[in-house]
C-alpha positions as CSV (number, residue, x, y, z in Angstrom):
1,X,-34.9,-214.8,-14.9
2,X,-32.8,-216.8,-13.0
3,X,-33.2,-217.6,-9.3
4,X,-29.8,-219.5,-8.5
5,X,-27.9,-216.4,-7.9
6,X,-30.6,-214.9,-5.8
7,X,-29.1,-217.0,-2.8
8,X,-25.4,-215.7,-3.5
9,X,-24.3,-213.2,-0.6
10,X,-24.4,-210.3,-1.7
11,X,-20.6,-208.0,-1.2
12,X,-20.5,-205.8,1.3
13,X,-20.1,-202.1,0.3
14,X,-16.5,-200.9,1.5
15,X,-17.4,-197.3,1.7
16,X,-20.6,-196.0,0.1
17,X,-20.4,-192.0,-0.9
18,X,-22.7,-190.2,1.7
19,X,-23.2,-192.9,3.8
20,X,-23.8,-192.0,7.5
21,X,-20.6,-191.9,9.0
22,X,-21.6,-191.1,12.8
23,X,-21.9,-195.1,13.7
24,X,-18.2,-195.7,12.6
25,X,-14.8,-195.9,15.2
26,X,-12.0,-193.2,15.0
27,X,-10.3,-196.8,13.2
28,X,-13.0,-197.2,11.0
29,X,-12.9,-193.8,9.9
30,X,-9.1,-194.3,9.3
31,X,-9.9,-197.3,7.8
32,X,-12.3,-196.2,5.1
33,X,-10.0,-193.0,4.0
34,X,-7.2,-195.0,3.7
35,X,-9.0,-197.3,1.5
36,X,-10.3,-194.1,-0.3
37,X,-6.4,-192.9,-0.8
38,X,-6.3,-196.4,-2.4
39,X,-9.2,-195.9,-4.9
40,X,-8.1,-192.2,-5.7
41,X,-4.6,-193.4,-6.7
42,X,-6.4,-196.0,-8.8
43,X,-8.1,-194.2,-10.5
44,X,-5.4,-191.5,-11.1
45,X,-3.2,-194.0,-12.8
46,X,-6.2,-195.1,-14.6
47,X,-6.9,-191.4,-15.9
48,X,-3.3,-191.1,-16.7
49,X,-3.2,-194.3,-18.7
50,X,-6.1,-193.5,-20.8
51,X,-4.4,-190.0,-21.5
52,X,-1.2,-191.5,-22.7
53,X,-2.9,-193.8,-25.1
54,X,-5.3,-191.2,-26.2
55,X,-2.0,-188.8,-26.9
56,X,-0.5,-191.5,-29.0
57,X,-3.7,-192.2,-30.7
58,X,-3.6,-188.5,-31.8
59,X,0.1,-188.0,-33.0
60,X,-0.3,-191.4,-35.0
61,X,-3.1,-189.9,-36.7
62,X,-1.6,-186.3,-37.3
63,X,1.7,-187.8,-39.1
């Protein structure tokens, strides 16, 4: 077990799913679901890349 990165800062959670939201500014708020619009778009084009290589994947094998 190592102890050296025990002193690293730890980094801070953007947005955590569930978190209480009541302590957070209007601009927080804004903020946070802008960063969320962010993430979903990520993602999206994440999902969609996987699809198109899984596609390809299939017609080379079907030939």
């Amino acid at each position: 077990m190592s102890f050296i990165d025990d002193d690293r800062p730890q980094k801070k959670v953007a947005h955590e799913i569930g978190a209480d939201l009541s302590t957070l500014s209007v601009d927080e708020l804004r903020a946070r679901v802008e960063l969320l619009r962010a993430e979903i778009v990520r993602l999206e084009a994440e999902a969609a890349s996987k699809t198109s290589t899984r596609s390809a994947a299939e017609s080379l094998f079907r030939s």
